[in-house]
RODO-2510 file (C-alpha; in nm, 4 decimals, decimal comma):
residues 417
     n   res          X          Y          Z
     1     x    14,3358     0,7464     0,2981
     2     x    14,4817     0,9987     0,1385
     3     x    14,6393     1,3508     0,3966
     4     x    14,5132     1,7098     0,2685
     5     x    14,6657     1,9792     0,3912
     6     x    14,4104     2,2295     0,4685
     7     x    14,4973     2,3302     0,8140
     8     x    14,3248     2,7135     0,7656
     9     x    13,9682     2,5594     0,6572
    10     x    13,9276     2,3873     1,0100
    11     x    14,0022     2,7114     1,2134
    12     x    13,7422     2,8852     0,9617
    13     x    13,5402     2,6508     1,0011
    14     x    13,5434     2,7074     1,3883
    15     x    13,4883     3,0587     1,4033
    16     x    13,2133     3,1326     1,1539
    17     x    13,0518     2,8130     1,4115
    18     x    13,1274     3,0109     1,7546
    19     x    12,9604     3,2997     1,5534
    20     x    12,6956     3,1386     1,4632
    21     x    12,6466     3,0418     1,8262
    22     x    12,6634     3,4063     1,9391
    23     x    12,3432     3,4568     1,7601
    24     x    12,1778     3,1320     1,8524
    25     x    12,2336     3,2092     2,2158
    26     x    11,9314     3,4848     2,1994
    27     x    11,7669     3,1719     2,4166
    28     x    11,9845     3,2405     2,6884
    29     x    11,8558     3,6261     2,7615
    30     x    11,4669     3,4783     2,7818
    31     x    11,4633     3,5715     3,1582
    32     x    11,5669     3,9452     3,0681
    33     x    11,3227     3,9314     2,8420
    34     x    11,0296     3,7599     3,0325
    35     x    11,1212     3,9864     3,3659
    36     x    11,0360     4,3261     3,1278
    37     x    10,6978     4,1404     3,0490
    38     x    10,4640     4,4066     3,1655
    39     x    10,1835     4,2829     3,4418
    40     x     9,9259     4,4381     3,2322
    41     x     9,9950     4,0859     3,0021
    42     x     9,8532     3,8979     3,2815
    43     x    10,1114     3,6258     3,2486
    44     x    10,2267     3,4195     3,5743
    45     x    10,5345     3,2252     3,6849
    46     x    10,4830     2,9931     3,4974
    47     x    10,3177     3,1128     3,1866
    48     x    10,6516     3,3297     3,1866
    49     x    10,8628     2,9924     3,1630
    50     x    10,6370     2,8028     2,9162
    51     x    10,7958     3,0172     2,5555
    52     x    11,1719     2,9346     2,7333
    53     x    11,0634     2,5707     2,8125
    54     x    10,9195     2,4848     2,4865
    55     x    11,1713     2,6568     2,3170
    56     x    11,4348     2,4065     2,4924
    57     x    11,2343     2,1118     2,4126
    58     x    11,1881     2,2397     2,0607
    59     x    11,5554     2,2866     1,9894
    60     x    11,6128     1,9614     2,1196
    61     x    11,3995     1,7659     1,9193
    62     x    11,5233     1,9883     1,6106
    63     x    11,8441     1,8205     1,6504
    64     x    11,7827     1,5432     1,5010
    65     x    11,6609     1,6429     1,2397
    66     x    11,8718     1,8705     1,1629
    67     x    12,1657     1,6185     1,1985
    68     x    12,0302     1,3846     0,9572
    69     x    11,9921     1,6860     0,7282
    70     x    12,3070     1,8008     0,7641
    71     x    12,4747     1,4584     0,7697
    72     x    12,3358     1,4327     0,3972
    73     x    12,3133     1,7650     0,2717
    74     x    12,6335     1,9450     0,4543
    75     x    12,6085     2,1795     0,7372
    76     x    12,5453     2,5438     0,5437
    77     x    12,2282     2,4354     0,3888
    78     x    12,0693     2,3386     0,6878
    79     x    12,2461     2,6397     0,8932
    80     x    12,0678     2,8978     0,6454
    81     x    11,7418     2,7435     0,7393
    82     x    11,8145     2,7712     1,0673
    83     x    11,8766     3,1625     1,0713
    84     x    11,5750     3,2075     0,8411
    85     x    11,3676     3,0398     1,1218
    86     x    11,5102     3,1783     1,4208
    87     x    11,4201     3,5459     1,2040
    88     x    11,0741     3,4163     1,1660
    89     x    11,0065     3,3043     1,5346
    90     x    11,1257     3,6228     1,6339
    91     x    10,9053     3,8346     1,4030
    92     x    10,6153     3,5996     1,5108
    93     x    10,6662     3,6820     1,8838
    94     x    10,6642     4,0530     1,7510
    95     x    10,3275     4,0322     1,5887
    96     x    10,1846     3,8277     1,8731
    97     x    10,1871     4,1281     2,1260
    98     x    10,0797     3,9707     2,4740
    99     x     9,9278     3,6713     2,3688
   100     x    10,1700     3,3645     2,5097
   101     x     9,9853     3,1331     2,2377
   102     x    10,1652     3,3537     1,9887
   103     x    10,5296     3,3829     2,1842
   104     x    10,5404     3,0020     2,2363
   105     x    10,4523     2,9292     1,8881
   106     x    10,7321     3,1857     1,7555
   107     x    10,9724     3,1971     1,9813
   108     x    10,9177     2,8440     2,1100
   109     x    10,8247     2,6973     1,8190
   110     x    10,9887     2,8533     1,5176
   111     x    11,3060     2,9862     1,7179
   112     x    11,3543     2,7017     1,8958
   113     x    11,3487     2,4860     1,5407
   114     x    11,5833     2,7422     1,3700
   115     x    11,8163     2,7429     1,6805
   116     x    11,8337     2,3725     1,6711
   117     x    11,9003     2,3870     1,2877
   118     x    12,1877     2,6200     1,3110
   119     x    12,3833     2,4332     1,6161
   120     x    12,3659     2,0897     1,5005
   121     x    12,5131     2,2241     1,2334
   122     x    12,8475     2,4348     1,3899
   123     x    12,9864     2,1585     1,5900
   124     x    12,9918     1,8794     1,3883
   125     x    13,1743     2,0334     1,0471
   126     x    13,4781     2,1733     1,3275
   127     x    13,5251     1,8618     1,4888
   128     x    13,6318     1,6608     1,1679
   129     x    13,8868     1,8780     1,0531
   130     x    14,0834     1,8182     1,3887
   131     x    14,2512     1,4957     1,5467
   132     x    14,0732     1,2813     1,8096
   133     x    14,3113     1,4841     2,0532
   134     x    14,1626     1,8168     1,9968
   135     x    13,7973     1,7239     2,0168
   136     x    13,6920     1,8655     2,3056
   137     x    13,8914     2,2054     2,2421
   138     x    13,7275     2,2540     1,9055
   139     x    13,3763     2,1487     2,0724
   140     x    13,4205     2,3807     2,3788
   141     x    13,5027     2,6719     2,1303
   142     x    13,2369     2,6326     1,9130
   143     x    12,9763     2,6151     2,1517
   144     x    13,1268     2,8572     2,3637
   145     x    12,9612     3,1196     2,1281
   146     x    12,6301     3,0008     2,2747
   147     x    12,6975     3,0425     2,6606
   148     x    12,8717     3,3808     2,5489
   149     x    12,6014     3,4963     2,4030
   150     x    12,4211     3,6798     2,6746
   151     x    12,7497     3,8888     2,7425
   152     x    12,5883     4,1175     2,4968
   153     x    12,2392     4,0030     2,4119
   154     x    12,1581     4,0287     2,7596
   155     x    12,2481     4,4269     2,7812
   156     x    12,1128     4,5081     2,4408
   157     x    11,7896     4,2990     2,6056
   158     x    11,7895     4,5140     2,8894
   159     x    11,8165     4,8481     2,6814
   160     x    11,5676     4,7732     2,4245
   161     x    11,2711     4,6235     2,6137
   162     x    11,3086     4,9513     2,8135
   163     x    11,3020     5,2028     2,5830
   164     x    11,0956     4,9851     2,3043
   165     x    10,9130     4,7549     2,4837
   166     x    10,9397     4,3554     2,4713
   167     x    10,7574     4,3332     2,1370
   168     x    11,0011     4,5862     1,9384
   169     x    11,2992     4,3702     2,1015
   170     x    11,1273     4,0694     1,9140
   171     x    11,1561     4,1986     1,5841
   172     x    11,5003     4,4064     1,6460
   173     x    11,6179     4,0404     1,7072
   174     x    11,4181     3,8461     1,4896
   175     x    11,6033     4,0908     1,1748
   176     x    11,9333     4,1180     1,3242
   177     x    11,9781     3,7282     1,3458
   178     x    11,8373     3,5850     1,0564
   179     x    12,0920     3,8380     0,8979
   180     x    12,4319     3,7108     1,0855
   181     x    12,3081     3,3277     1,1135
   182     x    12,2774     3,3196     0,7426
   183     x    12,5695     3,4810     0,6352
   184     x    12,7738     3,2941     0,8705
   185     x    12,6287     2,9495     0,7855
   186     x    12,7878     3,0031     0,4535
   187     x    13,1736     2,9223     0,5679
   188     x    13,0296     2,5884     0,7318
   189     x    13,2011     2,3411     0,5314
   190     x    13,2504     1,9477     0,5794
   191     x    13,6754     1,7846     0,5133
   192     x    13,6605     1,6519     0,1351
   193     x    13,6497     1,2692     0,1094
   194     x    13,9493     1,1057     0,2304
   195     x    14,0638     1,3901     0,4587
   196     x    14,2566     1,2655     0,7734
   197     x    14,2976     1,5553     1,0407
   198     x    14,7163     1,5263     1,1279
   199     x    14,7853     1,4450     1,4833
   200     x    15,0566     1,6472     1,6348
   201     x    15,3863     1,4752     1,7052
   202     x    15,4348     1,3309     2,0460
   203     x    15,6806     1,5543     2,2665
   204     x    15,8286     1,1923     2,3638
   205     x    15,8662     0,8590     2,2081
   206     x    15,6320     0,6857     2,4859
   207     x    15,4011     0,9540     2,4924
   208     x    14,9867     0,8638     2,4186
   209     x    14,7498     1,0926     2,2492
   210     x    14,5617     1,3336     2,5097
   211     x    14,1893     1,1847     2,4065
   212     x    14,1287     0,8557     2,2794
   213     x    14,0460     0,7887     1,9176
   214     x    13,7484     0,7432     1,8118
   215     x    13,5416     0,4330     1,8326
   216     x    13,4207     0,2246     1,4937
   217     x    13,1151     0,4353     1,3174
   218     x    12,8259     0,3373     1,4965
   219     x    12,4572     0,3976     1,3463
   220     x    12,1417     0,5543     1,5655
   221     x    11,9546     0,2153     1,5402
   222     x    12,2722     0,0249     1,6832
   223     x    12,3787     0,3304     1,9319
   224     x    12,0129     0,3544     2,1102
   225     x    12,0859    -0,0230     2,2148
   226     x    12,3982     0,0516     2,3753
   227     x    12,3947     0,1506     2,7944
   228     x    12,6312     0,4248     2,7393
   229     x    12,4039     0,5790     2,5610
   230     x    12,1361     0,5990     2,8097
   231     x    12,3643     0,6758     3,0915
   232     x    12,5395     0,9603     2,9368
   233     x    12,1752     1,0372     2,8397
   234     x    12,0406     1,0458     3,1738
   235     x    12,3469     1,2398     3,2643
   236     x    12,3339     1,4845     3,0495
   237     x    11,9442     1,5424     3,1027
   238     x    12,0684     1,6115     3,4647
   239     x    12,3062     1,8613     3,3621
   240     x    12,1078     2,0934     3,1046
   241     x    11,8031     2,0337     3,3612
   242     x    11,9766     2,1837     3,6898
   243     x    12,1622     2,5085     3,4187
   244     x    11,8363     2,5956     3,2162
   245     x    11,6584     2,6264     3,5352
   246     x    11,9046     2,8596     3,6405
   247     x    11,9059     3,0523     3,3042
   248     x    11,5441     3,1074     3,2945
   249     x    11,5576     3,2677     3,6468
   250     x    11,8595     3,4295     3,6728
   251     x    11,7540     3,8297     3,6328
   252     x    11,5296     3,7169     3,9005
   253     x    11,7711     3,5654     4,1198
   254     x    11,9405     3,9108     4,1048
   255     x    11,6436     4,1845     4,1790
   256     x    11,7068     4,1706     4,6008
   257     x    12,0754     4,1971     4,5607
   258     x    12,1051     4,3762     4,2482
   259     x    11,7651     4,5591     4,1640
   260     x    11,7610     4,7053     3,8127
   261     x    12,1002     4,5941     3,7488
   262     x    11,9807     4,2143     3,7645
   263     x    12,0560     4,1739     3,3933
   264     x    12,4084     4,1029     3,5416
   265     x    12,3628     3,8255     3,7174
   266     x    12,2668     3,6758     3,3514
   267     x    12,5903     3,8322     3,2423
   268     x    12,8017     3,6206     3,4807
   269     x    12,6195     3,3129     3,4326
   270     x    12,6875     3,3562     3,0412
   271     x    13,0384     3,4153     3,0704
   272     x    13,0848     3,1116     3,3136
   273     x    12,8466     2,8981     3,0711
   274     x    13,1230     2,9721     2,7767
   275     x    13,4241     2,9733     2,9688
   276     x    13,3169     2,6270     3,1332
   277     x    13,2881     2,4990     2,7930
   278     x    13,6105     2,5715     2,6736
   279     x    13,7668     2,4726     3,0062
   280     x    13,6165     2,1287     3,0247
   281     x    13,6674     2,0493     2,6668
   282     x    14,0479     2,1139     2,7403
   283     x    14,0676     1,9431     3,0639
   284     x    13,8712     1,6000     2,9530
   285     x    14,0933     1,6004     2,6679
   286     x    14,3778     1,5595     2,9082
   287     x    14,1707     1,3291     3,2259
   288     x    13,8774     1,1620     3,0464
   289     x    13,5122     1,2629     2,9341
   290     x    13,3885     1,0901     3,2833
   291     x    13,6096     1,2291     3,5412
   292     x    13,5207     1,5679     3,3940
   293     x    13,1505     1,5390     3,4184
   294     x    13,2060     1,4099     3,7858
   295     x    13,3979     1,6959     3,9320
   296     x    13,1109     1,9410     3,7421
   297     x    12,8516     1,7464     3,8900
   298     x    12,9518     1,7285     4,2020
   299     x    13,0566     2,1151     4,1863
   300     x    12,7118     2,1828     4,0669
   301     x    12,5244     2,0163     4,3541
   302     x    12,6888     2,2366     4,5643
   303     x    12,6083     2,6019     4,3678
   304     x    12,2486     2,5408     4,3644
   305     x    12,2401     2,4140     4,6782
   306     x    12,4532     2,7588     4,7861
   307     x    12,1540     2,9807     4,6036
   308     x    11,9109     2,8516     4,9226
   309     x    12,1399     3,0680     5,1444
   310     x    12,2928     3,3329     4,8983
   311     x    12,0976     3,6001     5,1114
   312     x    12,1576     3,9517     4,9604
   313     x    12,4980     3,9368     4,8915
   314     x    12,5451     4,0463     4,5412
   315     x    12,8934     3,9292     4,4971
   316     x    12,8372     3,5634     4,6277
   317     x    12,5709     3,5556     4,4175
   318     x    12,7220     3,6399     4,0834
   319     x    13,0432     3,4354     4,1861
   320     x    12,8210     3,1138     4,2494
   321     x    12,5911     3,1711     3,9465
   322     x    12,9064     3,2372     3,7133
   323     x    13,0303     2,8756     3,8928
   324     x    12,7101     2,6905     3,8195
   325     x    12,7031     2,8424     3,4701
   326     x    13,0574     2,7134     3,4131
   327     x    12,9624     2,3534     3,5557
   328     x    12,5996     2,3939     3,2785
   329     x    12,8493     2,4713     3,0143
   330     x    13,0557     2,2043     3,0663
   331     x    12,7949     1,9581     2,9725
   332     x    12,7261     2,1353     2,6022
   333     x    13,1233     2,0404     2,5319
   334     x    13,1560     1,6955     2,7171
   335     x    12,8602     1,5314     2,5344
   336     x    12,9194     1,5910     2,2061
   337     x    13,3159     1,4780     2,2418
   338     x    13,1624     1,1730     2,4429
   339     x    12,9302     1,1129     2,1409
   340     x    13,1882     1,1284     1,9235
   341     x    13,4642     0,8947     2,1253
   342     x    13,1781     0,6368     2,1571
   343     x    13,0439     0,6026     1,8435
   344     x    13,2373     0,7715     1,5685
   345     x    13,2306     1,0908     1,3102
   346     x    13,0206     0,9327     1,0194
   347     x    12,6970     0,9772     1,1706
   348     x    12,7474     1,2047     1,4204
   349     x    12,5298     1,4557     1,3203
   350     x    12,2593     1,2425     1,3819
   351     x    12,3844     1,0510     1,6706
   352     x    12,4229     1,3622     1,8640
   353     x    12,1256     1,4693     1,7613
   354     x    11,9553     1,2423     1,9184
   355     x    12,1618     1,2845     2,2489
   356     x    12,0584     1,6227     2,2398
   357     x    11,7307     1,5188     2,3149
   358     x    11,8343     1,4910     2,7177
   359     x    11,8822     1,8542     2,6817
   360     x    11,6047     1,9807     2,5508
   361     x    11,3865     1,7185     2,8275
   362     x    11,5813     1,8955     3,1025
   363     x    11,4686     2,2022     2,9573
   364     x    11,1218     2,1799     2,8897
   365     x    11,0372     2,0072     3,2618
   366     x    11,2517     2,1391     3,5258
   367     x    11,2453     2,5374     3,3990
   368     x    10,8576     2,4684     3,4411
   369     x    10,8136     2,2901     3,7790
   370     x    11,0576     2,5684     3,8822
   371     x    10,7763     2,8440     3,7770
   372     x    10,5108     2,6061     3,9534
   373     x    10,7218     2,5990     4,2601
   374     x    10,7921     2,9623     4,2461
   375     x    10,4187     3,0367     4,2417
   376     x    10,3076     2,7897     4,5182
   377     x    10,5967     2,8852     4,7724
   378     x    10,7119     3,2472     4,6573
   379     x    11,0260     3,1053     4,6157
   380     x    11,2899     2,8064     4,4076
   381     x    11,3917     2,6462     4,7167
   382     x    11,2661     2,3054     4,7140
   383     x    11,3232     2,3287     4,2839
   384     x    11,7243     2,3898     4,3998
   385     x    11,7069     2,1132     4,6372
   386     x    11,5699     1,8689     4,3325
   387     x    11,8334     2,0224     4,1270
   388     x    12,0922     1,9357     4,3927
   389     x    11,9797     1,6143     4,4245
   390     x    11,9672     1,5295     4,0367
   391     x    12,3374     1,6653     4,0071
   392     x    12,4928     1,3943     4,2963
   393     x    12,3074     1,1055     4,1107
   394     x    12,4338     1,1681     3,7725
   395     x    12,7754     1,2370     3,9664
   396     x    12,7131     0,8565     4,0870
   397     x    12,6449     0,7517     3,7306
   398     x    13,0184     0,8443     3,5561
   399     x    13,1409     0,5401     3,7574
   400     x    12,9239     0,3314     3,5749
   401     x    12,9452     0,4257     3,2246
   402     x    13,3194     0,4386     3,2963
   403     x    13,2769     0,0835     3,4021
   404     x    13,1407     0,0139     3,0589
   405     x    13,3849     0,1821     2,8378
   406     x    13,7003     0,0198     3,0310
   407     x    13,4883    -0,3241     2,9330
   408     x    13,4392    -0,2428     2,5740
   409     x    13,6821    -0,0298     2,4274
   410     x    13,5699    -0,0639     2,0328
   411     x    13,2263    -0,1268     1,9812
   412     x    13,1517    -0,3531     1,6740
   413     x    13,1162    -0,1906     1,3467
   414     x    12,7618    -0,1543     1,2269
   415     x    12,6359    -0,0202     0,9047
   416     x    12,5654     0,3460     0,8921
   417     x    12,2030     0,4327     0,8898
***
C-alpha cells in the first residue's frame, strides 16, 4: 500500500470530532434541565427520566445506522444530518411546552437520532489516520468532547432555565447546535485509499508496539457470532448502565449538600467523564483493553456503592461523583478501541455501531427503574446497590473475554458486509 504523508489532516480531523462532541453532549445536562421542570407540569420521577432514557436508547440504536451511512457515504454527510436533527429535536421540545409526549418525541426522539448521527461519525474518521498504537488516545480525545460537555452546557443550563424558563433553553439549544454540529461536521474527512497511518519508531530494537494491531476486517454478520462480542457487549451495557444513571440524577444528588449550586455536582461528573476517557484510552494502550475495564469496574462498584453513605458532605460527594464519572467515561474510549482491535477498521462504523447498542440498553432501563425506585422509596439506594452489583460482574467478565482473545489472536477473514 502505498504511505501518504498527511500527518496535519488526522489531528484536524480530531478536533473538529471532540468539537463536535462538545455539542452532542447537550444529553449530559438533562438532569439540570429536568430538575428546573416546574411542578405545575405535573411530571413525576419517572416521567422526568423517560425524554433522558429514550433519548439514550434512541442514540443507541441511531448508531447503526449511522455507521453504515457513514461507512458508505463518509462521515460529514451523515454528521450534517446529525446537527440538523439534534436542532430539530430541540426546537420540538420548545414547541411542546409541558407535554412529555412532545419532549420525548423531540428531544428523545429527534435529538437522540441526530446525536447518534453526529458521534458515530467523529470517532471513526480519527482513528484511521493514526497507528494501531494510538487508538485509544485518539478515541479518548474525541469522545472526550462528549463527557466535557456539561463543563459549560450545564452552567449555561442552569442560567437559562432560570431566567427563560426550560422551554426557551430548548430552542436557545436547539439553534445554537444545529449551527456548530454542522459547521464542524464539514472537516470530518476519511484517509484516501491506500493510506497507511506511520507507526512511530521503537525507542529500542526489542521494543513491541504499545496496542496490538488490528485484527483481519471482520463483517457485522460474522462479528455478532463471535463471544467477544457479546461479552464486551454485556460489559459495556454494565458500564453506560451504572454512569447514565448517575448522569440523569446528578443535580439531584447535589440539592442536600449543595442546594442551588447542585448544577456542580454535574460539573464534576462531566469533567471526570472526559478526563476518564482520555486517561483510559492512554493507559489500555500501554496494559490492555481488559485490564483497563477491570480496574474501572471494580473502581466503579465501589463509588456508587459510596453514594449510599455520602451523607451531606459536599466535597465527598463531588470527589466520588467526578470518580464514577471518570470510571463511565472510560467505557465510551475502551469499546470502540476494543471494537476496533477485534475486528478491524473497514467496517467499523458499523460494527461499533452495533456495539453501541449496550449503551443505549443501559440507558434506556436502568435511568428508569432508578426514577421508579426513587418514587417508591424516596430515595436510589437499592438502584446503587443493583448498580454495584452489575459493575463486580462485568469486572468478573474481562477474565473471560481475555481468555478468548489469548486463544484466538486473528480471527479469520470474512467478507465485508
Amino acid at each position: 500500500m502505498e504511505t501518504i504523508k498527511t500527518a496535519n489532516h488526522g489531528w484536524r480531523v480530531t478536533f473538529a470530532g471532540t468539537g463536535i462532541n462538545l455539542a452532542l453532549g447537550v444529553l449530559y445536562t438533562w438532569s439540570v434541565i429536568s430538575a428546573a421542570i416546574p411542578d405545575s407540569w405535573g411530571w413525576n420521577q419517572a416521567d422526568k427520566a423517560l425524554p433522558y432514557s429514550v433519548a439514550c436508547f434512541v442514540f443507541a440504536l441511531a448508531m447503526i445506522l449511522a455507521g453504515r451511512l457513514q461507512d458508505r457515504f463518509g462521515p460529514a454527510i451523515v454528521a450534517s444530518i446529525g446537527g440538523v436533527l439534534v436542532g430539530l429535536g430541540c426546537i420540538i421540545a420548545w414547541q411542546a411546552g409541558s407535554s412529555l409526549a412532545g419532549f420525548v418525541v423531540g428531544f428523545g426522539v429527534f435529538a437522540g437520532v441526530g446525536i447518534g448521527f453526529g458521534y458515530a461519525s467523529a470517532t471513526p474518521p480519527a482513528v484511521k489516520w493514526f497507528p494501531p498504537a494510538k487508538t485509544g488516545l485518539i478515541a479518548g480525545l474525541v469522545v472526550s468532547g462528549f463527557g466535557l460537555a456539561s463543563v459549560y452546557i450545564a452552567p449555561l443550563a442552569k442560567y437559562l432555565t432560570s431566567t427563560v424558563g426550560v422551554s426557551t433553553t430548548m430552542l436557545v439549544f436547539g439553534i445554537g447546535f444545529l449551527i456548530v454540529v454542522v459547521t464542524l461536521a464539514q472537516f470530518l474527512k476519511n484517509p484516501p485509499a491506500g493510506y497507511v497511518a506511520q507507526a512511530p519508531a521503537p525507542k529500542k530494537a526489542d521494543d513491541k508496539p504499545a496496542a496490538p494491531a488490528a485484527a483481519n476486517d471482520v463483517n457485522w454478520k460474522d462479528m455478532l457470532k463471535t463471544s467477544q462480542f457479546w461479552l464486551l457487549w454485556f460489559m459495556y451495557a454494565c458500564g453506560s448502565a451504572a454512569g447514565l444513571m448517575l448522569i440523569g440524577i446528578a443535580t439531584k444528588l447535589g440539592k442536600a449538600s449543595l442546594g442551588a449550586s447542585a448544577f456542580f455536582v454535574v460539573v464534576a461528573l462531566s469533567v471526570g467523564n472526559a478526563g476518564g476517557r482520555i486517561f483510559a484510552g492512554i493507559l489500555s494502550d500501554k496494559i490492555g483493553r481488559q485490564w483497563t475495564m477491570f480496574g474501572a469496574y471494580l473502581l466503579q462498584a465501589v463509588m456508587v456503592l459510596s453514594l449510599i453513605y455520602v451523607g451531606t458532605s459536599a466535597a465527598l460527594l463531588l470527589l466520588i461523583v467526578m470518580i464514577a464519572g471518570a470510571n463511565y467515561g472510560a467505557n465510551l474510549s475502551l469499546f470502540p478501541s476494543a471494537t476496533k482491535d477485534y475486528f478491524g477498521l473497514k467496517g467499523f462504523g458499523l460494527n461499533y455501531g452495533l456495539m453501541f447498542t449496550a449503551w443505549g440498553v443501559g440507558g434506556l432501563i436502568l435511568p428508569r427503574v432508578n426514577g421508579m425506585i426513587i418514587d417508591a422509596t424516596g430515595n436510589s439506594d437499592i438502584a446503587f446497590m443493583i448498580a454495584g452489583g452489575l459493575m463486580v460482574v462485568a469486572a468478573a467478565m474481562t477474565f473471560v473475554s481475555r481468555a478468548i482473545a489469548e486463544k484466538s489472536q486473528t480471527i479469520a477473514p470474512a467478507k465485508a458486509a
